[in-house]
C-alpha positions as a Markdown table, in Angstrom:
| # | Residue | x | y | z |
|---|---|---|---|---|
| 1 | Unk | 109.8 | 52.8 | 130.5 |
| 2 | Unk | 110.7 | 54.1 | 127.1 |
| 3 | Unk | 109.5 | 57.1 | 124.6 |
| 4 | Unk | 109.7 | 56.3 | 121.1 |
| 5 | Unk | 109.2 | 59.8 | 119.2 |
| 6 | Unk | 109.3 | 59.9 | 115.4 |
| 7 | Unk | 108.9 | 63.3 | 113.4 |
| 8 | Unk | 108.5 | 63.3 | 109.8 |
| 9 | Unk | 108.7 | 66.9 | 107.7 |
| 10 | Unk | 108.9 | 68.8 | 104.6 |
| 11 | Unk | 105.5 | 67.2 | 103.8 |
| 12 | Unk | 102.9 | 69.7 | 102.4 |
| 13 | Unk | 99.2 | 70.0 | 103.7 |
| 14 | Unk | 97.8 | 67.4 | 101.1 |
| 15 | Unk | 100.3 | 64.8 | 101.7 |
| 16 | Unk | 99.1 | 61.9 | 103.8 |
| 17 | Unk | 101.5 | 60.5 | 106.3 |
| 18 | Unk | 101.1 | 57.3 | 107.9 |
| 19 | Unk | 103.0 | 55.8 | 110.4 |
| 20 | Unk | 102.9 | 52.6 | 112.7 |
| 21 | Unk | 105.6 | 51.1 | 114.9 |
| 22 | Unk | 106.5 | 48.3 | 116.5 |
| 23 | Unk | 108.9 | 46.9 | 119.1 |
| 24 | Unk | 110.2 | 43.1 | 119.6 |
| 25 | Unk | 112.1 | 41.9 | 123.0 |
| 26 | Unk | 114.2 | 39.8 | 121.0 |
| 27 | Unk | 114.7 | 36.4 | 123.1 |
| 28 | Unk | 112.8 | 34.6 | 121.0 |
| 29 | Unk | 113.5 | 33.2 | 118.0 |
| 30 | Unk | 110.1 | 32.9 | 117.1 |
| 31 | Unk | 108.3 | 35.9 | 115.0 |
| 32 | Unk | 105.7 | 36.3 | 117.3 |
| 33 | Unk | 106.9 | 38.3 | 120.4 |
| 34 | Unk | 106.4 | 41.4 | 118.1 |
| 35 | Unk | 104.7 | 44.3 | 119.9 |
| 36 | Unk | 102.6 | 47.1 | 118.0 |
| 37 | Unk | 102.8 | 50.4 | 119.8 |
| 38 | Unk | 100.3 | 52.7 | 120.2 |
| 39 | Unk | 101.3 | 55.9 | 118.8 |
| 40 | Unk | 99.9 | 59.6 | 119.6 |
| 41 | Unk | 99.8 | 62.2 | 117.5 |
| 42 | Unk | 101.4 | 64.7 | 118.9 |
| 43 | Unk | 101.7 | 67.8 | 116.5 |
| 44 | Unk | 100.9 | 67.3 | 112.4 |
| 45 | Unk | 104.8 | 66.4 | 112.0 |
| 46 | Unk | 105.3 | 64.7 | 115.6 |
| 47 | Unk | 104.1 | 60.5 | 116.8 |
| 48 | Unk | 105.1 | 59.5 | 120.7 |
| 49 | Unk | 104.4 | 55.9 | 122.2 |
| 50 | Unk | 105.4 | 55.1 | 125.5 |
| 51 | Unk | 106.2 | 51.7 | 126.3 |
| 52 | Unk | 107.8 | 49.1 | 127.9 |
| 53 | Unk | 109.7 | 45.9 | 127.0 |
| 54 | Unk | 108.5 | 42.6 | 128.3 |
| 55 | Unk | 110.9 | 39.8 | 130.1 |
| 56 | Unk | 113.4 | 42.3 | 129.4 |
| 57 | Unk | 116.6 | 42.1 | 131.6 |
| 58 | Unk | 119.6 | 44.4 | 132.5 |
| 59 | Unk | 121.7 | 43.7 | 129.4 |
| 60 | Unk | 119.0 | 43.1 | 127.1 |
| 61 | Unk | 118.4 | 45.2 | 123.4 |
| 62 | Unk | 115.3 | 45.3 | 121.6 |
| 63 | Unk | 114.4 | 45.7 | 118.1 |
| 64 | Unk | 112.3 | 48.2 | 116.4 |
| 65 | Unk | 110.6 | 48.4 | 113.0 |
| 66 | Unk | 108.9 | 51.3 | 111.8 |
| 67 | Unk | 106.9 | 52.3 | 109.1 |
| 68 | Unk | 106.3 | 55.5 | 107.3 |
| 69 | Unk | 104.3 | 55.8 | 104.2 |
| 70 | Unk | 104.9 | 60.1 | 102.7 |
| 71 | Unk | 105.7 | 62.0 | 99.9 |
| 72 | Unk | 109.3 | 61.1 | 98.5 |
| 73 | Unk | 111.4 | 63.6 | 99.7 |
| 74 | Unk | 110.4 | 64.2 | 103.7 |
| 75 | Unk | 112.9 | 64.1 | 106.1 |
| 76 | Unk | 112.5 | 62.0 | 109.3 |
| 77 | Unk | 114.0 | 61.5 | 112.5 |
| 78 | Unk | 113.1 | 58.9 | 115.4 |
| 79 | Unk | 114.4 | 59.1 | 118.8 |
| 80 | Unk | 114.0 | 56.1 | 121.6 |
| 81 | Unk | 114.8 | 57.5 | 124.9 |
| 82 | Unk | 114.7 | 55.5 | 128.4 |
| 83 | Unk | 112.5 | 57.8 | 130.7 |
| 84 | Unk | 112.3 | 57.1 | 134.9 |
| 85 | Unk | 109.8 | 57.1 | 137.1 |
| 86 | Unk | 110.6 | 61.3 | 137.9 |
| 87 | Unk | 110.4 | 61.8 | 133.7 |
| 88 | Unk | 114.5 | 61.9 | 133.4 |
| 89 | Unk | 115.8 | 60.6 | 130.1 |
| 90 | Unk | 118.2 | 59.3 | 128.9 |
| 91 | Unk | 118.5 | 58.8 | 124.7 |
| 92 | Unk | 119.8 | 55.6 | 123.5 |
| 93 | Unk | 118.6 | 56.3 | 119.8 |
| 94 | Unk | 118.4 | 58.8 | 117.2 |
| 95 | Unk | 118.8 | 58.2 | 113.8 |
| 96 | Unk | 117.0 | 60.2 | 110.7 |
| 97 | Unk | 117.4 | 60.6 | 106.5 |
| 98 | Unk | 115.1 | 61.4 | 103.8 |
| 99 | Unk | 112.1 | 59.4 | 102.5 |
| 100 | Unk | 113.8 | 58.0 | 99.0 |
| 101 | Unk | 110.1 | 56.0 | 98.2 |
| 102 | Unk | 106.6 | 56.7 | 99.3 |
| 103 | Unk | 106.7 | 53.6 | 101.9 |
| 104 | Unk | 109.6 | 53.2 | 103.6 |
| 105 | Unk | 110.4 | 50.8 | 107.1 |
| 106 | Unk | 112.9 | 51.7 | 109.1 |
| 107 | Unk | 114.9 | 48.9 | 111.1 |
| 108 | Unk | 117.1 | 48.5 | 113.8 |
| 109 | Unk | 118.1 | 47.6 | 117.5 |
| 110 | Unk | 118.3 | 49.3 | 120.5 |
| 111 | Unk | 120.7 | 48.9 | 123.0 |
| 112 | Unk | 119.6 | 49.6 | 126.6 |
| 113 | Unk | 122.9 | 49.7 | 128.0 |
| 114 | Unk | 124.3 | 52.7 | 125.8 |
């Protein structure tokens, strides 16, 4: 099971943040293994999805692509962490910047072995 958490700040009250993520498995070649999470809100800042990857094996990464529509200007951070069944974890991700456009995706893959 993973925790994908992303946190974007330095937003003002009025600003409307958006975000949406998805995961892909990567063993296809195919577009179509792509996998929208269902994100919480957790705080006004602060979006969790728990999730897991499909087919995936020992040595396998998968890709993520986020998307975050704010102010130019907001900071972010996302963090993908590998939780067990007695809610250990283990981070294999964390990345963050600052918003240089109003929609922004961020893209990447993540390792599982790390």
């Amino acid at each position: 099971m993973y925790e994908l958490t992303i946190d974007v700040e330095d937003c003002t009250a009025n600003d409307e943040v958006i975000v949406r993520a998805w995961i892909d498995h990567l063993q296809s070649a195919e577009l179509t293994t792509e996998v929208e999470l269902a994100l919480s809100k957790e705080s006004e800042t602060k979006w969790t999805a728990n999730f897991s990857v499909p087919g995936q094996h020992d040595d396998d990464a998968f890709a993520y692509r986020v998307g975050v529509v704010a102010e130019p200007g907001a900071s972010w951070s996302l963090r993908i962490r590998e939780c067990d069944e007695r809610r250990m974890a283990r981070t294999l991700l964390e990345d963050g910047d600052v918003l240089t456009t109003r929609k922004e995706w961020l893209l990447g893959t993540c390792d599982t072995q790390r």
